[in-house]
Backbone as CSV, one residue per row, in Angstrom:
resi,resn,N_x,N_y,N_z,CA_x,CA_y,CA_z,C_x,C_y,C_z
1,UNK,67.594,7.844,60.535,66.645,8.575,61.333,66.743,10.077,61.079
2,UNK,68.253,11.018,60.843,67.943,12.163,60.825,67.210,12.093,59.132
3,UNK,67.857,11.334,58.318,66.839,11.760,57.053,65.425,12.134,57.242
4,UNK,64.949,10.927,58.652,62.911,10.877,58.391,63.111,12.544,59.081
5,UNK,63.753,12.963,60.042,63.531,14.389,60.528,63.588,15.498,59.466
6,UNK,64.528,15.282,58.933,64.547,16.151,57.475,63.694,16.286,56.758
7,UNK,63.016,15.120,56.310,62.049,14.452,55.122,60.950,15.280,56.300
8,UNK,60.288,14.843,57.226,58.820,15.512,57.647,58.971,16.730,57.727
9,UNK,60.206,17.345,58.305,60.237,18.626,57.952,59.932,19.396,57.270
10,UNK,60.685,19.109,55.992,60.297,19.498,54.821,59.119,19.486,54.410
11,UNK,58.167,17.865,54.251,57.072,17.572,54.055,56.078,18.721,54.608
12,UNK,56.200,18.762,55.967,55.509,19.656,56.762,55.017,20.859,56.551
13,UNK,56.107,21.652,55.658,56.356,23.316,55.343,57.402,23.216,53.834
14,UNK,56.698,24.030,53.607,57.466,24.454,52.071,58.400,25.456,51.925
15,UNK,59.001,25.469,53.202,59.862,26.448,53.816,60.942,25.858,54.651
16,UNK,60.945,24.177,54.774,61.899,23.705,55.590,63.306,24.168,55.045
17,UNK,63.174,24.142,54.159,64.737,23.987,53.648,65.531,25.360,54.211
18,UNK,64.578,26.598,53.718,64.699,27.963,54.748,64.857,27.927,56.368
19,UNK,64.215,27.081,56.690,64.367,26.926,58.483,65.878,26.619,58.372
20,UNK,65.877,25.210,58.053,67.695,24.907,58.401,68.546,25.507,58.103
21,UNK,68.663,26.546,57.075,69.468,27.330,56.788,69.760,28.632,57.807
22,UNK,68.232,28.656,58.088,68.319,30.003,59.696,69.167,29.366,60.587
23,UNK,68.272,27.874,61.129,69.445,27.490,62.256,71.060,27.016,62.336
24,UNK,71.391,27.191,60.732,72.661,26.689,60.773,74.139,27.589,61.628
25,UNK,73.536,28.288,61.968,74.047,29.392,62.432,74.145,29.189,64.276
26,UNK,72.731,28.591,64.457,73.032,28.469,65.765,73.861,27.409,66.525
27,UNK,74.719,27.705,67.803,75.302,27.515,68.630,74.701,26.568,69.499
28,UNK,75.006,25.151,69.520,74.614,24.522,70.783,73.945,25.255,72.091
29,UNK,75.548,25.764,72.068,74.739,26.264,73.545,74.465,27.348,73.657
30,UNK,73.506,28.070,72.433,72.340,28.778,72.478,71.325,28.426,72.395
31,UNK,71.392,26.512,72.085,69.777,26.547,72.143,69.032,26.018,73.715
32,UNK,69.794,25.861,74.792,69.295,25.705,75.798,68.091,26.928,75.679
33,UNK,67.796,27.970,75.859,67.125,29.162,76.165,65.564,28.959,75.541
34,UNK,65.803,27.909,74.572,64.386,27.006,74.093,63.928,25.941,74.135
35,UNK,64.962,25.328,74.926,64.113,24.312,75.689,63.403,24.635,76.597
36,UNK,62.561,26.032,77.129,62.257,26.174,78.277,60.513,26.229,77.967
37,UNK,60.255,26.011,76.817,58.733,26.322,76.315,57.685,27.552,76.593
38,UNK,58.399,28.581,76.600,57.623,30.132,77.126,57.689,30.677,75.255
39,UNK,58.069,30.309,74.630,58.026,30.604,73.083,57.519,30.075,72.476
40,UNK,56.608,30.861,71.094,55.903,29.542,69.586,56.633,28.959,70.019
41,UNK,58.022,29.176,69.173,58.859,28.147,68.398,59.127,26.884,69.350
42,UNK,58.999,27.327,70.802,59.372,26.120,71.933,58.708,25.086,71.430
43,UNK,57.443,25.145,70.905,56.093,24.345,70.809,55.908,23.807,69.366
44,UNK,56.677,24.425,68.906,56.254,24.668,66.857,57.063,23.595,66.425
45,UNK,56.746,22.607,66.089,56.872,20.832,65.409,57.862,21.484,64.629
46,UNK,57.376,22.001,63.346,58.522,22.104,62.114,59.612,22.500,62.829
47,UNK,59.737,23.694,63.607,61.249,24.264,64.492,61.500,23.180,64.887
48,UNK,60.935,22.427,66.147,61.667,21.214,66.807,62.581,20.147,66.060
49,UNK,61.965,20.178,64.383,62.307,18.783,64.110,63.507,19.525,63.442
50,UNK,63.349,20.763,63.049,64.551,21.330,62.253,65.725,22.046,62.970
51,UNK,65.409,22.362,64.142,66.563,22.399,65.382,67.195,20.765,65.225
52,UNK,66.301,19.986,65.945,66.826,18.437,65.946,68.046,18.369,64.637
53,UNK,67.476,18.084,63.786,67.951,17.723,62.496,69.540,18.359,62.355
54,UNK,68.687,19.688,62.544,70.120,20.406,61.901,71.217,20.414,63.388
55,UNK,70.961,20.138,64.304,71.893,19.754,65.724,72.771,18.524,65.541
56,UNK,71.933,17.504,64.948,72.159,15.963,65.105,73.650,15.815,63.675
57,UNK,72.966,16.564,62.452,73.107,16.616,61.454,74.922,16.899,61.291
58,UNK,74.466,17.980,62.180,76.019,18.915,62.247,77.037,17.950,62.447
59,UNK,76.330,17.303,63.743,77.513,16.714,64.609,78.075,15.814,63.698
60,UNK,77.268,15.054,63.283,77.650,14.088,62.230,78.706,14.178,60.882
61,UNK,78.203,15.127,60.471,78.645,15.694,59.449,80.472,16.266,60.002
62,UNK,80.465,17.193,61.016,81.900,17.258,61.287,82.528,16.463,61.517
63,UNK,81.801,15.052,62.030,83.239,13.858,61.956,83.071,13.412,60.326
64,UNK,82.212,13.576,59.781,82.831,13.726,58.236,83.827,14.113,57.227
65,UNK,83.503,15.100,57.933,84.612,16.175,57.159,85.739,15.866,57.585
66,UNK,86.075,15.904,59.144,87.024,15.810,59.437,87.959,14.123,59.374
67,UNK,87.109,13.630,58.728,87.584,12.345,58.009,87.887,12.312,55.930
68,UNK,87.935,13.789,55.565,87.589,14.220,53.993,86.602,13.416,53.179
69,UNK,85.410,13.244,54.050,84.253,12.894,53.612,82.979,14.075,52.948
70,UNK,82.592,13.965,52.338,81.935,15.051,51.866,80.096,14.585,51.960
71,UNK,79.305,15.177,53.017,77.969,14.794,53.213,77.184,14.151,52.178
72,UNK,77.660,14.856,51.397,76.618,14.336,50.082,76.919,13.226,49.623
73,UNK,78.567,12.566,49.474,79.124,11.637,49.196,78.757,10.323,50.421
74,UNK,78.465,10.701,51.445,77.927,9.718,52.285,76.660,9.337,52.292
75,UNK,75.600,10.424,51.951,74.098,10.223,51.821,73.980,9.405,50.885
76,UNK,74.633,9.660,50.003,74.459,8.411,48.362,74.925,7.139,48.289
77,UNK,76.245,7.113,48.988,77.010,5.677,49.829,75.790,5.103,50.272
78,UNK,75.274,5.582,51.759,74.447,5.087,52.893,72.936,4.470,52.229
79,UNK,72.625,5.166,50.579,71.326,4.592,50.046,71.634,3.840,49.178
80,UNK,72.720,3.965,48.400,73.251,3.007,47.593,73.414,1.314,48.118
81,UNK,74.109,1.503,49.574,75.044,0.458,49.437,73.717,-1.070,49.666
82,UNK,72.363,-0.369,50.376,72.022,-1.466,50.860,70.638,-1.430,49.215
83,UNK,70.655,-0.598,48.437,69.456,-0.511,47.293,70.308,-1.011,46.396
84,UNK,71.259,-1.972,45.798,71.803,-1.549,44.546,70.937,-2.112,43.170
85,UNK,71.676,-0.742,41.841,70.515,-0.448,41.175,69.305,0.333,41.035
86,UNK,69.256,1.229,41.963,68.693,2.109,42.401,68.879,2.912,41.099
87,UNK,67.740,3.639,40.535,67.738,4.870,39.863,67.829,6.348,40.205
88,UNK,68.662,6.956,39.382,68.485,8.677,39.915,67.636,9.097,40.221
89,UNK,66.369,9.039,39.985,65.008,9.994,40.237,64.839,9.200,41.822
90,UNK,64.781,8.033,41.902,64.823,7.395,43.144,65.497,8.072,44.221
91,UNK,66.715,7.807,43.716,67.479,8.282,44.656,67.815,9.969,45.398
92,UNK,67.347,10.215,44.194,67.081,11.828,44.511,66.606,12.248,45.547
93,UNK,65.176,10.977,45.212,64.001,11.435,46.832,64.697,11.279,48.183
94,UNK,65.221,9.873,47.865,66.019,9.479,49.163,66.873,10.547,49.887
95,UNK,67.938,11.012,48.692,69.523,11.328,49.637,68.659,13.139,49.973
96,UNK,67.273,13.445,49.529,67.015,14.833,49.574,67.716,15.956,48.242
97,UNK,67.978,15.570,47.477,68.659,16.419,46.686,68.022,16.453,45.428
98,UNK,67.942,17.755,44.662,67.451,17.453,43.651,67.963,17.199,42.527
99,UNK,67.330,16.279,41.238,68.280,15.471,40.284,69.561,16.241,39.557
100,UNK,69.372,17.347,39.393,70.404,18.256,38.991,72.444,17.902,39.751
101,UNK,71.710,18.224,40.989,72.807,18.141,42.210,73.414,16.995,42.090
102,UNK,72.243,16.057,42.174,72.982,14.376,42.507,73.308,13.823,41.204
103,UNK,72.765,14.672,40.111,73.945,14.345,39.099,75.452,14.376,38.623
104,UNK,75.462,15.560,39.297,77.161,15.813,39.520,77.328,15.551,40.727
105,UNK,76.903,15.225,41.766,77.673,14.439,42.977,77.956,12.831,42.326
106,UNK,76.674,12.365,41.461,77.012,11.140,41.220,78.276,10.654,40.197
107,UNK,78.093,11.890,39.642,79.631,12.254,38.049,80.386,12.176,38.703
108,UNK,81.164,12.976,39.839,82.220,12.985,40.691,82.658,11.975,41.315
109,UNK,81.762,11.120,42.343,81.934,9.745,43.023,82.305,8.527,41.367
110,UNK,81.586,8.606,40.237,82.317,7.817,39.184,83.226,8.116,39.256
111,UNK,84.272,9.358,38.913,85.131,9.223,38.958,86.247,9.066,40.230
112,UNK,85.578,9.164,41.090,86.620,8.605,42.205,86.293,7.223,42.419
113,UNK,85.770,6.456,41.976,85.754,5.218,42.095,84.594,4.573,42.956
114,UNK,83.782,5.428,43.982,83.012,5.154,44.646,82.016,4.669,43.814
115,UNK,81.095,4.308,42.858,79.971,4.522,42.406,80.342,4.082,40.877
116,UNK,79.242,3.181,40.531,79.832,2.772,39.160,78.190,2.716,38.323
117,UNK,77.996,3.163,37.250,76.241,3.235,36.535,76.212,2.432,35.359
118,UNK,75.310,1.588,35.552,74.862,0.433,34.447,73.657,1.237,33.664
119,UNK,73.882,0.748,32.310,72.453,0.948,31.560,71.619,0.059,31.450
120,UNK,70.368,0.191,31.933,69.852,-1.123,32.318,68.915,-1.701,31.066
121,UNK,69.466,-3.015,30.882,68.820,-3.738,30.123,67.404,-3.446,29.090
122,UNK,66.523,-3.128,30.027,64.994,-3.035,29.542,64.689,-1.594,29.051
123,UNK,65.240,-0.904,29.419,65.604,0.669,28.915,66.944,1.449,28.892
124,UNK,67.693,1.186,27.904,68.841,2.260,27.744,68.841,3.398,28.064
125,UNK,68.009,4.084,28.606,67.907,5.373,28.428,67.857,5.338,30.244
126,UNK,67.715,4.606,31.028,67.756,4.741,31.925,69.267,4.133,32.548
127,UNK,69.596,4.425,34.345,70.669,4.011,34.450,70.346,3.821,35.746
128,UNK,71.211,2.746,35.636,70.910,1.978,37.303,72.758,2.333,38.361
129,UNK,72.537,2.361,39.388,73.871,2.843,39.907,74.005,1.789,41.415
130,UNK,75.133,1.483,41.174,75.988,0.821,42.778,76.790,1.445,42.962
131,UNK,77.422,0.824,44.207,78.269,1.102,45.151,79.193,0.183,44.410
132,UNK,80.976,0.896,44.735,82.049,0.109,44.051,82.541,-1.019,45.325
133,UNK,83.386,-1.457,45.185,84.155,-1.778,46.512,84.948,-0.957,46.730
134,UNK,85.138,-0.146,46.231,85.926,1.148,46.697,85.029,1.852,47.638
135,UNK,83.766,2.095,47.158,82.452,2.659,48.012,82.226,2.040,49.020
136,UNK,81.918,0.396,48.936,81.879,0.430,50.037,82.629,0.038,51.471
137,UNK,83.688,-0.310,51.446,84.921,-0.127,51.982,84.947,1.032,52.360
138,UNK,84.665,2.313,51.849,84.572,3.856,52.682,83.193,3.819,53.448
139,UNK,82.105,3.212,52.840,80.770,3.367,53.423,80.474,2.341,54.882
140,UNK,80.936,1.187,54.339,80.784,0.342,55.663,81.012,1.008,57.248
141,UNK,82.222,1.742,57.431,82.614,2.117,58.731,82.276,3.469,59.135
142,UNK,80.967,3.845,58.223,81.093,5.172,58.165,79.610,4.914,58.558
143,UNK,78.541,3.432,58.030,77.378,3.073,58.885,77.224,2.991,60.587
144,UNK,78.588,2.270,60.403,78.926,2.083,62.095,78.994,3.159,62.546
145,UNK,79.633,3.599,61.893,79.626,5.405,63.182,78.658,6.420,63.387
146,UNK,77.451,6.164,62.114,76.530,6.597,62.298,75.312,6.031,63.323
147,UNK,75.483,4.488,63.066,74.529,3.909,64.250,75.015,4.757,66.005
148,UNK,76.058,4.761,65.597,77.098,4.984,67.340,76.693,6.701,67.819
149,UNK,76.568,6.886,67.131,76.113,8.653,66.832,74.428,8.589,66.995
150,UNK,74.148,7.630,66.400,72.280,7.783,66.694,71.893,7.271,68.070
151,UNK,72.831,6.052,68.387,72.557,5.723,69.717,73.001,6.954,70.999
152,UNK,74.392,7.247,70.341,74.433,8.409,71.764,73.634,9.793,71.633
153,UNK,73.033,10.195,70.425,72.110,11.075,70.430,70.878,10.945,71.402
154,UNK,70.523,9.422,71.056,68.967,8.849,71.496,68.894,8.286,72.894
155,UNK,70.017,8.715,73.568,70.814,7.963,75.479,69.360,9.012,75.717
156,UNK,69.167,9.895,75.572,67.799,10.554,76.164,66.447,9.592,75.875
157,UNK,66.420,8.622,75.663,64.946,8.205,75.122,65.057,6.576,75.658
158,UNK,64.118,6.224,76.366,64.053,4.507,76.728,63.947,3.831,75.293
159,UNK,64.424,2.359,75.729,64.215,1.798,74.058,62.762,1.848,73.409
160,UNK,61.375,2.022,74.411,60.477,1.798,74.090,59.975,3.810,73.187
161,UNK,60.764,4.513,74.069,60.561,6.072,73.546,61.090,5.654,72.008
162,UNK,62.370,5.271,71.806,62.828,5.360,70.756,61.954,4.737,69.307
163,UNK,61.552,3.745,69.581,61.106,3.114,69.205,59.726,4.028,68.457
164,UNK,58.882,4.340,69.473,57.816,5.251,69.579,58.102,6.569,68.224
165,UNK,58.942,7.278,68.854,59.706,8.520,68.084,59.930,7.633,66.553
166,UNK,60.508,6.829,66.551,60.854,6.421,64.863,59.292,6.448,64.046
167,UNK,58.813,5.722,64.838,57.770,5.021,64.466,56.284,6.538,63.999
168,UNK,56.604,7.390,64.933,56.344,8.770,65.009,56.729,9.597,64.095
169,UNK,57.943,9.635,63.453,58.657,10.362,62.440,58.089,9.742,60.799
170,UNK,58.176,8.590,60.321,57.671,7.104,59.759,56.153,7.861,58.939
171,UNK,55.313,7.927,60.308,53.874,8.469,60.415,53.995,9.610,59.671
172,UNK,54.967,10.671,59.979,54.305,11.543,59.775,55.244,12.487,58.285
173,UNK,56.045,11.395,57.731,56.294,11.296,56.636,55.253,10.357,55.448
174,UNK,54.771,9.196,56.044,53.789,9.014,55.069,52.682,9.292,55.298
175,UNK,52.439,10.296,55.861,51.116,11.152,55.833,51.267,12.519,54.743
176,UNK,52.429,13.109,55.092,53.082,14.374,54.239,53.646,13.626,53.070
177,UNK,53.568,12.799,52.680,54.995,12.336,51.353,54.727,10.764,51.374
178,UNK,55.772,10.618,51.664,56.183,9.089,51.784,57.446,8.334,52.774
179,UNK,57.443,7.481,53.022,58.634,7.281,53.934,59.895,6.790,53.356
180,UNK,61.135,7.202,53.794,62.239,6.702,53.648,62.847,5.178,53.726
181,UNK,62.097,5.039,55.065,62.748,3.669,56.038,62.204,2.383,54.979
């Protein structure tokens, strides 16, 4: 779910990537002072979803780290483990990164064992990539904690809101782009 927030974001403005970088800076509890809707930005979709994102994102991400997980190494786990065979250009779209990046994130995870790349049959020139059991043995418990993290994010929303909101995010990625889910 935070990917589709990311993904419309972005989609939205050709400047998302600039938004999250402004708010990375902000303080939880500085953003009470905008929830109060007397501001654009109270009102302004791209801010909302890129406050969201980059709030949700954080949190996540520091029990990452603080497990020597590295974000990027989980985004590629988390698309890998359930696509395998997945191609780079594919996957690119997915984890948000561009092919450059996730080439050496993907070089690195080979060599730690996470991630292993086939040349696939019908074109050599292309390469297909899984998850090791090394990968996913790190990735499995690291889904769970993300579901556990989306659910206590989403304790604000009835199951039928939630539902709504996905389904809302979904929309308005394949209207701008395409969808993730």
């Amino acid at each position: 779910m935070i990917w589709n927030i990311i993904y419309a974001s972005n989609m939205l403005t050709r400047g998302g990537s600039y938004a999250l970088k402004l708010l990375m800076n902000v303080a939880p509890e500085q953003i009470s002072h905008h929830l109060q809707g007397d501001k654009f930005v109270d009102n302004y979709l791209l801010y909302q979803l890129a406050l969201a994102s980059d709030l949700l994102s954080r949190q996540f991400h520091s029990y990452l780290k603080g497990n020597g997980i590295k974000a990027s190494t989980w985004r590629v786990l988390a698309c890998l483990i359930d696509q395998p065979g997945l191609m780079l250009t594919e996957l690119s779209r997915q984890v948000l990164f561009e092919q450059s990046r996730l080439t050496k994130t993907i070089d690195q995870m080979v060599v730690e064992g996470l991630v292993r790349k086939q040349i696939t049959p019908d074109d050599r020139r292309k390469t297909a990539l899984f998850v090791t059991v090394k990968g996913a043995e790190l990735v499995r418990p690291l889904i769970v904690k993300a579901k556990e993290h989306e659910e206590e994010s989403l304790k604000v929303l009835n199951a039928r809101e939630r539902k709504s909101f996905k389904n809302t995010l979904r929309k308005l990625s394949q209207r701008h782009g395409r969808s993730l889910l």
